[in-house]
C-alpha positions as CSV (number, residue, x, y, z in Angstrom):
1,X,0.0,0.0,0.0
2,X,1.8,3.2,-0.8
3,X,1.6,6.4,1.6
4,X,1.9,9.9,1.6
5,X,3.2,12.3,4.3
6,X,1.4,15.0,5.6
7,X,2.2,18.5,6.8
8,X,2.9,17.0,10.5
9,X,4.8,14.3,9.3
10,X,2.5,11.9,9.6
11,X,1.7,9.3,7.0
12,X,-1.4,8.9,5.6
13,X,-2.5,6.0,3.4
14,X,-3.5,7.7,0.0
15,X,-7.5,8.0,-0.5
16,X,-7.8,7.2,3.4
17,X,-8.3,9.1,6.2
18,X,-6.3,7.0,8.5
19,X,-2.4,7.6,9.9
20,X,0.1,4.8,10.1
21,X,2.3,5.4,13.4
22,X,5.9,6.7,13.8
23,X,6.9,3.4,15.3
24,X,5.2,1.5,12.4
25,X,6.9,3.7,9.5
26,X,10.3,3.5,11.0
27,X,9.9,-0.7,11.0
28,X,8.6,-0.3,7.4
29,X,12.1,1.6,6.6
30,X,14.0,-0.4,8.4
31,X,12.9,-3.4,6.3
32,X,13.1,-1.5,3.6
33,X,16.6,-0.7,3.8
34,X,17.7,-4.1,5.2
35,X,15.7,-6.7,3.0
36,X,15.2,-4.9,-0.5
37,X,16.9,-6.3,-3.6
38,X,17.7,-2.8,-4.4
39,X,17.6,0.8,-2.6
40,X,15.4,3.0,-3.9
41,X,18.4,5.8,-3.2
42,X,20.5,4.3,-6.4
43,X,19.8,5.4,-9.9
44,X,17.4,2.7,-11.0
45,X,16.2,-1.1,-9.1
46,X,19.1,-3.5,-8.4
47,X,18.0,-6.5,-9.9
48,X,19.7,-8.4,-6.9
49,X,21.0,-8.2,-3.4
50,X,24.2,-9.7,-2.3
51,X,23.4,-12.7,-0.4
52,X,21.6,-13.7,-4.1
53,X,25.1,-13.2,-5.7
54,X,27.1,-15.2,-3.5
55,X,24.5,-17.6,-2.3
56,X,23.9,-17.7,2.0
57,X,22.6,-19.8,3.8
58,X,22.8,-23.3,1.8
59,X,21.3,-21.4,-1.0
60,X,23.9,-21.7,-4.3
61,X,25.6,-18.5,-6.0
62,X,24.4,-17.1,-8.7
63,X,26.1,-18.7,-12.0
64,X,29.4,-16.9,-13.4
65,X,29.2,-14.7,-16.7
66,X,25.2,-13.8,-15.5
67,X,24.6,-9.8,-15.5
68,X,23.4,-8.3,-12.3
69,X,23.0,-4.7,-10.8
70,X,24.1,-4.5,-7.3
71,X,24.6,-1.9,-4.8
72,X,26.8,-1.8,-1.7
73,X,28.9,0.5,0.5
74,X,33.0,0.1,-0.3
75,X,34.7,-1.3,2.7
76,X,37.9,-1.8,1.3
77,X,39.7,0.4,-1.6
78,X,42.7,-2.3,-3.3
79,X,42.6,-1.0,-7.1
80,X,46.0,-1.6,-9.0
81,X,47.9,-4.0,-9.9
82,X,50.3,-4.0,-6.7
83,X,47.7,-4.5,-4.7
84,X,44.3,-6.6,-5.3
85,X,43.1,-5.1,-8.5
86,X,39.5,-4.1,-6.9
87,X,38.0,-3.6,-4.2
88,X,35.5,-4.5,-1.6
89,X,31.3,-4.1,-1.4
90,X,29.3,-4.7,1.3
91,X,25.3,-4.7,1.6
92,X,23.0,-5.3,4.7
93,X,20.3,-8.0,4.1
94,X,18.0,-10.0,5.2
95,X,20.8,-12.8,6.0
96,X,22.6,-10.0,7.7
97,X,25.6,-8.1,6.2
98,X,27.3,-9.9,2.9
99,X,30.5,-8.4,1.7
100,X,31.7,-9.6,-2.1
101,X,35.1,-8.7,-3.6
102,X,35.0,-6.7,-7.3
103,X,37.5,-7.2,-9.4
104,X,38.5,-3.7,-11.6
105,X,42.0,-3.8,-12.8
106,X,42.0,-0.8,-15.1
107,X,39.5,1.7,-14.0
108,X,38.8,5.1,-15.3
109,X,40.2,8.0,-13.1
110,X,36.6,9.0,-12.9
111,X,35.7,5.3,-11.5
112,X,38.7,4.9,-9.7
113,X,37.6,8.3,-8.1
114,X,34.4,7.2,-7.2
115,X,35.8,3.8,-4.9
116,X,36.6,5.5,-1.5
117,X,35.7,3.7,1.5
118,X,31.9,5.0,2.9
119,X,31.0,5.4,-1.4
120,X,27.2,3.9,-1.7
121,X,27.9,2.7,-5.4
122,X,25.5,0.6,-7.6
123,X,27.6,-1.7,-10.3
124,X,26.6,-3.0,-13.3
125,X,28.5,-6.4,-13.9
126,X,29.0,-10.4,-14.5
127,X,29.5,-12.4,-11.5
128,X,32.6,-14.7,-11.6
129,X,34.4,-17.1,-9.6
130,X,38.7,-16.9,-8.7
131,X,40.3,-19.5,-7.0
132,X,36.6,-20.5,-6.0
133,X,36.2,-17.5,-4.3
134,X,32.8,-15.7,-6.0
135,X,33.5,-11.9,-7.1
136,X,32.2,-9.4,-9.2
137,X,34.2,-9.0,-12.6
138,X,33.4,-7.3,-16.0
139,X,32.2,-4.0,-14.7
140,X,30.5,-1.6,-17.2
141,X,29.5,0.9,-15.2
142,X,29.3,2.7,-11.8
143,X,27.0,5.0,-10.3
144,X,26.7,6.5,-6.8
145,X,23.5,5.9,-4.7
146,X,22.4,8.3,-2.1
147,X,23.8,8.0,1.5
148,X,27.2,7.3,1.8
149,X,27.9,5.6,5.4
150,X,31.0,3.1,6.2
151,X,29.3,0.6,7.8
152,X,30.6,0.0,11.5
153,X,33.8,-3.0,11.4
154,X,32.1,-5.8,12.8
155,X,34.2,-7.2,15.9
156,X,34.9,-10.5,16.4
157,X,36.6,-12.8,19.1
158,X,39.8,-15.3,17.4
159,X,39.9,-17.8,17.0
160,X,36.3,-18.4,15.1
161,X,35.1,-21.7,13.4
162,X,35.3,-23.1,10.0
163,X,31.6,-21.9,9.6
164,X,31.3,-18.6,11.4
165,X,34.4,-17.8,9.2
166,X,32.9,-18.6,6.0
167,X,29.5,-16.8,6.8
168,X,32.5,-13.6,7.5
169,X,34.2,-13.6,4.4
170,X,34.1,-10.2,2.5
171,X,33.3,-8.4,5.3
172,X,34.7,-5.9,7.5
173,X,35.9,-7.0,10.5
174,X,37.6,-5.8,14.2
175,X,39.6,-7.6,16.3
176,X,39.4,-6.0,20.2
177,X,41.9,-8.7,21.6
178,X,45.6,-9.1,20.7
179,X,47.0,-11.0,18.9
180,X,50.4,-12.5,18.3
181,X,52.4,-13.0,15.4
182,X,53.7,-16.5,15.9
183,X,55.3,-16.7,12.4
184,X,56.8,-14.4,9.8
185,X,58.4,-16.6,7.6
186,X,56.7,-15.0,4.2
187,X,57.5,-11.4,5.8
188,X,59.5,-10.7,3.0
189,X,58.2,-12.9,0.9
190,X,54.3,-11.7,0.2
191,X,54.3,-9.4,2.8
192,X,52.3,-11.3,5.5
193,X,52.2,-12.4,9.0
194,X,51.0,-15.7,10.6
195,X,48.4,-14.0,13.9
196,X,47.3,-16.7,16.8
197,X,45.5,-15.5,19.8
198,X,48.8,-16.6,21.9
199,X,52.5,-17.6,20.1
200,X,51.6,-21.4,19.6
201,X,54.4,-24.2,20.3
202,X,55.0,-27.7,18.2
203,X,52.5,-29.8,20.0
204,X,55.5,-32.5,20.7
205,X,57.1,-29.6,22.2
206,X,56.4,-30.5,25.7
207,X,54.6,-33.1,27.0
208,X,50.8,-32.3,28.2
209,X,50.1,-28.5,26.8
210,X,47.1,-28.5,25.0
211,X,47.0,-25.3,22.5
212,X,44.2,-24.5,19.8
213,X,46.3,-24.0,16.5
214,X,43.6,-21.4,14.8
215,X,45.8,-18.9,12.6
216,X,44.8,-15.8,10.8
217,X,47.1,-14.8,7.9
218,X,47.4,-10.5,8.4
219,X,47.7,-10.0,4.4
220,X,48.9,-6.5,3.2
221,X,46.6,-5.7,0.6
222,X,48.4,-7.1,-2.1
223,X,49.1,-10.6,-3.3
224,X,52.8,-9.7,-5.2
225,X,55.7,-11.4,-4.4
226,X,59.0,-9.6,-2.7
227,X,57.4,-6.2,-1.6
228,X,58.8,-3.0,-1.3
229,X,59.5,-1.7,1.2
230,X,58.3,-4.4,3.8
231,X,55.0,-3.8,5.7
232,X,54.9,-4.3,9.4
233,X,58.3,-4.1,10.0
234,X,59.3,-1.9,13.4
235,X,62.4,0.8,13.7
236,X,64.9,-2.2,13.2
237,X,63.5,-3.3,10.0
238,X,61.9,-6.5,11.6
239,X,58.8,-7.8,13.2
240,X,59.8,-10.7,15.6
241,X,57.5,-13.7,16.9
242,X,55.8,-12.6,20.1
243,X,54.4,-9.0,19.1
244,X,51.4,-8.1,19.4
245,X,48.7,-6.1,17.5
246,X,45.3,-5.1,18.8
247,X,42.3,-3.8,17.6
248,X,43.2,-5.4,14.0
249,X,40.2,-3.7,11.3
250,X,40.5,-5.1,8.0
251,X,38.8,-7.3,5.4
252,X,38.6,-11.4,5.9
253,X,39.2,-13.5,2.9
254,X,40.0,-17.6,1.9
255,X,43.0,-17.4,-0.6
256,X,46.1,-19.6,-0.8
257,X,44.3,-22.3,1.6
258,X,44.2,-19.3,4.2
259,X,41.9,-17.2,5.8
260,X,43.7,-13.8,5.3
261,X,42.5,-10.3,6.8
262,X,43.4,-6.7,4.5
263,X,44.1,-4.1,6.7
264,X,41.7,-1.4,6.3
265,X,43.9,0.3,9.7
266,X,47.0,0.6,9.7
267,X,47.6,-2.4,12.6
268,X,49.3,-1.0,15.8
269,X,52.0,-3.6,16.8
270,X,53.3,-3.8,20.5
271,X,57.1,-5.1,20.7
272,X,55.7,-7.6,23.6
273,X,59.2,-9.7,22.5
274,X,61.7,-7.2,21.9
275,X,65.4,-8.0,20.9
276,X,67.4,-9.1,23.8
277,X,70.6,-7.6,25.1
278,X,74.2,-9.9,24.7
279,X,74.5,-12.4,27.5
280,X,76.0,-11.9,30.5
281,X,80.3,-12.5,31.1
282,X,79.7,-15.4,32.7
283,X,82.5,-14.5,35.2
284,X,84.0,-17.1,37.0
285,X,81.6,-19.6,35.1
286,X,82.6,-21.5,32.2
287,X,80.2,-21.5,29.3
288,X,79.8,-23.7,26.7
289,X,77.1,-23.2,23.7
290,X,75.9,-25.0,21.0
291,X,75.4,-23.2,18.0
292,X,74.0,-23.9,14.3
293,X,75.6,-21.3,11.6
294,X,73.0,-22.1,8.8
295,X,75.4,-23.7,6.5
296,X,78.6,-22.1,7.0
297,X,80.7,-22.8,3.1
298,X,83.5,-21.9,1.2
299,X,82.2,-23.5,-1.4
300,X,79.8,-20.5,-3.2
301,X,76.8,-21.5,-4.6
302,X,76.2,-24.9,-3.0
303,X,74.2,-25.2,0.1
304,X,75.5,-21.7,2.0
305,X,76.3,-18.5,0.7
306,X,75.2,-17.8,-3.5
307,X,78.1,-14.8,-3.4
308,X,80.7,-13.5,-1.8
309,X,78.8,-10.7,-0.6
310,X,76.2,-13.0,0.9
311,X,79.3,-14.8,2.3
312,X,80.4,-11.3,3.6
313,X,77.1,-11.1,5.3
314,X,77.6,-14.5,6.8
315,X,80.6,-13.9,8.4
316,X,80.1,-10.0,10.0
317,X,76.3,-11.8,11.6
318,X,78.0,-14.8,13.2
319,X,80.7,-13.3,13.8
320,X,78.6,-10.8,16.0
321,X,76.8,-13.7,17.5
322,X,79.5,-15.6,18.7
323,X,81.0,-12.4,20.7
324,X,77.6,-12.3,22.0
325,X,77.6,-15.4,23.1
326,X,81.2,-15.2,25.1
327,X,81.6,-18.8,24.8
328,X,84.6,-20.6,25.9
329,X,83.6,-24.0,24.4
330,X,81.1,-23.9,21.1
331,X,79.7,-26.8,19.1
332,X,79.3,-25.9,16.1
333,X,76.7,-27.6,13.8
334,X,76.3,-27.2,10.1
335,X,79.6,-26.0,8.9
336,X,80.6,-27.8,5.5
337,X,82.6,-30.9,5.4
338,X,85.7,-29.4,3.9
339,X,88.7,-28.7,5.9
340,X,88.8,-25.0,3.9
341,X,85.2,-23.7,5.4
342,X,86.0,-25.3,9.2
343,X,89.4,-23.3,9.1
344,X,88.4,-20.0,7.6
345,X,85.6,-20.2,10.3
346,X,87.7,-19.8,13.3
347,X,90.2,-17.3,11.6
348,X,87.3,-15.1,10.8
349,X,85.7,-15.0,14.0
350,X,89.2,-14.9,15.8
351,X,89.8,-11.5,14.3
352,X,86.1,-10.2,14.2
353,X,85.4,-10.6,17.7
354,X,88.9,-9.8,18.8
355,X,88.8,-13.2,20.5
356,X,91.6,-16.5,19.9
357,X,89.4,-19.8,19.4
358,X,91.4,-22.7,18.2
359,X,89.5,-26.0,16.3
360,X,89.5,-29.4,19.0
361,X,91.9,-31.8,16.0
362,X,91.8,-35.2,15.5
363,X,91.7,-37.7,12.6
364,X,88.3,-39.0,13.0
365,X,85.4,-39.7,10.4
366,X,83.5,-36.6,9.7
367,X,81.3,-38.4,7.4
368,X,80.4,-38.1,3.8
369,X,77.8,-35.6,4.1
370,X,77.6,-32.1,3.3
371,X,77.9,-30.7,6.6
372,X,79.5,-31.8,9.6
373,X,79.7,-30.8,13.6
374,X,83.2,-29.0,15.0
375,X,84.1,-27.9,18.7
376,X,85.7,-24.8,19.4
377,X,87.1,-23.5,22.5
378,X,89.4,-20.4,23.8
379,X,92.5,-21.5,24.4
380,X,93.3,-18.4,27.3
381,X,89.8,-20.1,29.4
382,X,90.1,-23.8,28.8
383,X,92.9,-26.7,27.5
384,X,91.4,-29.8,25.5
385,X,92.8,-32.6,27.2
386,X,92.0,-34.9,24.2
387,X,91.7,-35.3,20.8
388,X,88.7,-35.9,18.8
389,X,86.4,-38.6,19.7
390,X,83.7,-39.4,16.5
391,X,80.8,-42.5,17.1
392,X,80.9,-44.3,13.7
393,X,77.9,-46.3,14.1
394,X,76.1,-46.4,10.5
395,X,73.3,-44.4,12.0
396,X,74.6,-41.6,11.7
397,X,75.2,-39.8,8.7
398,X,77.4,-37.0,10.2
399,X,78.6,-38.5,13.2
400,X,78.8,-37.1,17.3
401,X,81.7,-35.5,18.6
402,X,83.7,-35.8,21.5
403,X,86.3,-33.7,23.4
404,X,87.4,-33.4,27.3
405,X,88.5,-29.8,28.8
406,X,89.2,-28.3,31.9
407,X,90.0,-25.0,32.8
408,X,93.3,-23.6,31.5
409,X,95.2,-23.2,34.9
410,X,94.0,-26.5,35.3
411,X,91.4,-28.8,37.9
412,X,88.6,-31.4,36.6
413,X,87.8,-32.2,33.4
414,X,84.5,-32.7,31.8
415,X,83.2,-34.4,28.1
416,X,81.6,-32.2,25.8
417,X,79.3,-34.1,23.0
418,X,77.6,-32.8,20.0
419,X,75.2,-34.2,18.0
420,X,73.4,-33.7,14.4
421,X,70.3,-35.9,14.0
422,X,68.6,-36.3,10.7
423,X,66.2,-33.9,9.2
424,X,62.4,-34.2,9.8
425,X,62.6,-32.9,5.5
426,X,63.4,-35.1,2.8
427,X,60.5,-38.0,3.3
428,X,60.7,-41.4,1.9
429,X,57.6,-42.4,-0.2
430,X,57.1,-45.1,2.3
431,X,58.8,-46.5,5.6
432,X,59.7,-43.9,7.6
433,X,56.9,-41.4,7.1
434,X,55.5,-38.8,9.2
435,X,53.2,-40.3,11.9
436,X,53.2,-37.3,14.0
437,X,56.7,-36.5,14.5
438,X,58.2,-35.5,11.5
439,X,59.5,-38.0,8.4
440,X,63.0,-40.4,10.0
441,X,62.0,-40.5,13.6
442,X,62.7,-43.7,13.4
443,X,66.2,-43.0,12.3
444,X,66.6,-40.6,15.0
445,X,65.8,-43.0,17.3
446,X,68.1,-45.4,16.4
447,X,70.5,-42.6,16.3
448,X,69.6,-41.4,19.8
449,X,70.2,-45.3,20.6
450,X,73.9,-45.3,19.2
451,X,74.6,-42.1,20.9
452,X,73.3,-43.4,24.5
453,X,76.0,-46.2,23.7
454,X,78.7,-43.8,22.7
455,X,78.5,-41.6,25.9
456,X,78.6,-45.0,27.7
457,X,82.2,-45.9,25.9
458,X,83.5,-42.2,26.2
459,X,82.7,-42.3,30.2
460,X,84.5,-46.0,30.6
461,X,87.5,-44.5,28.3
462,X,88.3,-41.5,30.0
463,X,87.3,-42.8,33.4
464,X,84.8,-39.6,33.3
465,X,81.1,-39.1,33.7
466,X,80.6,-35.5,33.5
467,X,79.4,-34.9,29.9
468,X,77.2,-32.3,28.5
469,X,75.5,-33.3,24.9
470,X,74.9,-30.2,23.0
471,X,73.2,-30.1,19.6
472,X,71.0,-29.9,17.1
473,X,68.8,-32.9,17.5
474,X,66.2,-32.3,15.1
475,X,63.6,-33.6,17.8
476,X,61.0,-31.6,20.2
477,X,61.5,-32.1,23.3
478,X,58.6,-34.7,24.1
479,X,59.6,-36.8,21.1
480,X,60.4,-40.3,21.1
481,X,64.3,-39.5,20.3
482,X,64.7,-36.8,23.2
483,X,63.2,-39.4,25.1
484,X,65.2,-41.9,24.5
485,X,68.4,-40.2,25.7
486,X,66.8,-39.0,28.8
487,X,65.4,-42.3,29.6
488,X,69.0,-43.2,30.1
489,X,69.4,-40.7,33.1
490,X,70.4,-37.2,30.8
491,X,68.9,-34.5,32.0
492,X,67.3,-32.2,29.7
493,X,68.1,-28.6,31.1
494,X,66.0,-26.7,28.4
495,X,63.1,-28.8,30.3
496,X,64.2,-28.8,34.0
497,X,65.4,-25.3,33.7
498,X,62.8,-23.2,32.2
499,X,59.4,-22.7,31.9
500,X,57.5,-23.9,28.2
501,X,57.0,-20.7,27.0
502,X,60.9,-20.1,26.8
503,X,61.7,-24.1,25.7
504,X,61.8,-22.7,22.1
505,X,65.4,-22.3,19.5
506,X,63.6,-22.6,16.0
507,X,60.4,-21.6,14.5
508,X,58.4,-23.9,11.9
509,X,55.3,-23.0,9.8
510,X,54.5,-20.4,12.7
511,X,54.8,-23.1,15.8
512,X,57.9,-22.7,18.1
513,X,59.7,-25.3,19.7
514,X,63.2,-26.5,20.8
515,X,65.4,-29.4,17.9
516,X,68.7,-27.7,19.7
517,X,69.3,-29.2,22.9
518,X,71.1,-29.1,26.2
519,X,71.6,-32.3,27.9
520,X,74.3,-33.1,30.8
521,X,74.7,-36.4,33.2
522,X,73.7,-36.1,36.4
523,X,76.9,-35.7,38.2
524,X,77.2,-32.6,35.4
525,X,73.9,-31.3,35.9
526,X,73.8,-29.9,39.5
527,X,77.2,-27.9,38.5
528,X,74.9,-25.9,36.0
529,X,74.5,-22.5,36.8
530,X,72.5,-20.9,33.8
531,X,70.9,-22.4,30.8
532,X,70.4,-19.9,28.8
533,X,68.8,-20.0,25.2
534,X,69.9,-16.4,23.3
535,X,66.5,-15.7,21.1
536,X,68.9,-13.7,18.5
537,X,67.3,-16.0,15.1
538,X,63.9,-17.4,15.3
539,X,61.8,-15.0,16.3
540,X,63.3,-12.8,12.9
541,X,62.0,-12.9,9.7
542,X,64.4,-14.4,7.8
543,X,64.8,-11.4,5.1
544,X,67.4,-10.1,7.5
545,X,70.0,-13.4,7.1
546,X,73.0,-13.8,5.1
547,X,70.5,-14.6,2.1
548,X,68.9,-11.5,2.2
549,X,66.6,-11.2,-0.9
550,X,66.8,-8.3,-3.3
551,X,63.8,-6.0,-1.8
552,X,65.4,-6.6,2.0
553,X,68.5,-5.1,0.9
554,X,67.8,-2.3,2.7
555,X,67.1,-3.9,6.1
556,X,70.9,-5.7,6.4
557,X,73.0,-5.2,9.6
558,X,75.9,-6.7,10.5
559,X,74.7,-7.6,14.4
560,X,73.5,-10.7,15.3
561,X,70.0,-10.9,14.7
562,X,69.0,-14.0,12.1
563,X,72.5,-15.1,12.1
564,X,71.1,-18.4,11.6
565,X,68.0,-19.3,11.6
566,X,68.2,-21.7,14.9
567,X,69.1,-19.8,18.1
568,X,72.4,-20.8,20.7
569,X,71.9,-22.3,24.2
570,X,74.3,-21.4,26.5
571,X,74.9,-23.1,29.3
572,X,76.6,-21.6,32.4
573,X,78.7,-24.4,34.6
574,X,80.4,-24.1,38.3
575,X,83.1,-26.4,37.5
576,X,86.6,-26.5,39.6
């Protein structure tokens, strides 16, 4: 029935006599508004409302290539090709808001000036599908509808379910809580950020902490590879695992197997992890670390350095590291198995840091791999009272090493042990697969066997039971490996030492956790002072390493943040 207002604002059905009330007209609006297929405050009827394009509530979408007019309020402004080449709409209805993206990659200036966020625009256009995601494509024309209103960002608690985040998709979103970046792997890479509402932990990590593993990617707006300059990054050119950012406002999307969110604010991060200060002297302590230096070779172009300026780079960061670190003993892991790379090692960090180390010798089996382990120590703090010691059991690949030290003016000595297990990477097709703790646990097992046995021959020959395993183990620390060696009576000091949100030296797919370990006999054990992990390297993005892509050029210093991409433990011992 249509209606006419009179003088007083009241309505008045025409040809009647009667009034319909205030309360009743503003329903009548409000359904209006909300339910219509089109507004009557756009240039001519939409032939359809949103929810009909992308099809809600069970109901399917409308097929691709079919022409519609729509109207809707722009959320999100994305045009250009270094960014998402359109933009976002979104429309109340009767299902409740639907947001739809529209692709436009070459607009007119005069379209491309009417897509600000708040524009009421109608569209005329072809729906389409990309990546199974349904859009709006082919537009041939906008128009501008009366009433121009950014709709209110509509907040949301993480972490959501598969179905509440589908039914959110396209629209416009807040975030009151923090959340924490627990990965920033693809930093550099496409620009994004891996958001969980706490930093989440390898659930093998340690034993009986339960964690939900919901992520939200924080997308940039853009979908290119190797941006420039780098979003998010703080005053030193990074964004570290552990920040924070709160009251995130953007757009939520599925692409790239993800739910992604396009910042329509820029997000405000909090530095809840900063970068920690060097370690401690450890004074009348001696310290021992174990260390992996990402590939450390001579050899250019193999599994290390492409360049000699990446090489360059290599050298200044772990050189800056290791002085850090104020070792007097470090196992090194990953340097490559040529005498050449081992050798220009310690001279270069002998006269970067200022400091004389001097390589443990021996002619033992390094093994045939690519890599292989070393020990270092400072000749002025400690004396190596042996040669090398290898375990050539045919478990190993790249086999433990041994050496015994005591202090340089003399007193007890004690066994140092380092270990390189094999690779969770690299899976056979069968055998050995993943069932939950990453592809050749066997292997490590077996390997963890061998090395129990070792330790066992290295007390009886030396007549000494104080040894400290240090290493990159390639295990979490509730895994059937770590296990294994502790079931013999070592004493895992990253786990008796400190609490699980700190039991971390390595970051994987945006879950922390600890493959470099700290193990000691028990005799050894209660002379520990410290056990200190150094979180210099995971918690960067990797852009900032020796391998620093083109676009992070910018962002290099020669400190030693992502000198590697595992961080030290150092471990602190009262020893006479």
């Amino acid at each position: 029935m249509p209606f006419l207002l009179t003088d007083s604002s009241q309505p008045r059905p025409c040809g009647k006599g009667r009034h319909l009330p205030l309360a009743a007209l503003a329903w009548l609006m409000s359904l209006l508004l909300t339910s219509a297929p089109a507004s009557a405050s756009c240039p001519v009827p939409s032939s359809a409302d949103l929810a009909v394009v992308k099809g809600i509530d069970k109901r399917p979408a409308l097929p691709s290539g079919q022409e519609v007019i729509v109207d809707g309020v722009v959320t999100g402004e994305f045009l250009g090709r270094e960014r998402l080449n359109g933009f976002y709409l979104q429309q109340a209805t009767e299902h409740g808001p639907v947001g739809l993206f529209v692709y436009l990659p070459q607009p007119s200036p005069n379209q491309a000036g009417l897509i600000v966020p708040g524009a009421h625009l109608q569209l005329h256009a072809r729906t389409g599908e990309y990546r199974g995601q349904t859009q709006l494509q082919r537009v041939e024309r906008i128009e501008t509808c009366v009433g121009d209103r950014l709709p209110e960002p509509l907040p949301v608690a993480w972490p959501l379910s598969n179905e509440q985040l589908s039914r959110k998709e396209g629209l416009l979103l807040t975030f009151p809580q923090p959340l924490t970046v627990t990965g920033n792997y693809e930093l550099g890479r496409y620009g994004t950020l891996r958001l969980a509402a706490n930093r989440l932990f390898r659930p093998t990590n340690t034993p009986d902490e339960p964690q939900p593993r919901d992520i939200l990617e924080l997308d940039d707006g853009s979908y290119r590879a190797s941006p420039s300059p780098i979003p998010y990054v703080d005053e030193n050119g990074s964004r570290r695992v552990g920040s924070t950012v709160q009251g995130l406002t953007g757009i939520l999307t599925h692409a790239f197997d993800a739910y992604r969110l396009h910042p329509t604010l820029e997000p405000r991060f909090v530095a809840a992890n900063p970068r920690p200060a060097p370690l401690p002297e450890p004074g009348d302590h001696l310290r021992v670390a174990t260390f992996n230096v990402e590939n450390y070779f001579v050899t250019l172009g193999q599994r290390g350095a492409e360049s000699a300026a990446a090489l360059e780079r290599q050298r200044a960061k772990l050189a800056a590291a290791v002085a850090g670190l104020q070792a007097d003993i470090l196992a090194l892991v990953e340097v490559e198995n040529d005498p050449r790379a081992l050798a220009d090692l310690v001279e270069q960090l002998s006269e970067r840091t200022g400091v004389r180390y001097r390589a443990v010798g021996g002619s033992v089996d390094r093994g045939s791999d690519a890599i292989k382990l070393a020990l270092l120590y400072r000749p002025d703090r400690v004396e190596a009272v042996s040669e090398l010691h290898a375990d050539p059991h045919p478990a190993h690949h790249r086999p433990p090493l041994a050496a015994f030290f005591r202090r340089a003016e003399g007193g007890s000595t004690f066994g140092v042990v380092t270990a390189h297990f094999k690779s969770k990477t690299g899976c056979p097709p069968r055998g050995d697969i993943d069932r939950g703790q990453g592809c050749w646990n066997q292997r490590r097992v077996e390997q963890a066997q061998a090395l129990n046995a070792f330790l066992g021959r290295l007390a009886a020959a030396e007549g000494q039971s104080s040894l400290l395993l240090l290493g990159d183990l390639n295990a979490y620390g509730a895994e059937d490996p770590i296990r294994t060696l502790t079931g013999t009576g070592m004493v895992d000091l990253m786990a008796a030492r400190l609490p699980p949100e700190q039991r971390y030296t390595y970051v994987f797919r945006g879950e922390s956790g600890y493959l470099d370990h700290a193990m000691a006999s028990p005799g050894l054990a209660a002379a520990v002072a410290a056990v200190q992990p150094w979180p210099i390297n995971a918690d960067e993005p990797p852009f900032l390493g020796y391998a620093a892509p083109d676009n992070a050029a910018a962002y290099f210093r020669p400190d030693p943040f992502r000198s590697s991409d595992h961080d030290p433990i150092a471990v602190d011992l009262r020893w006479p």
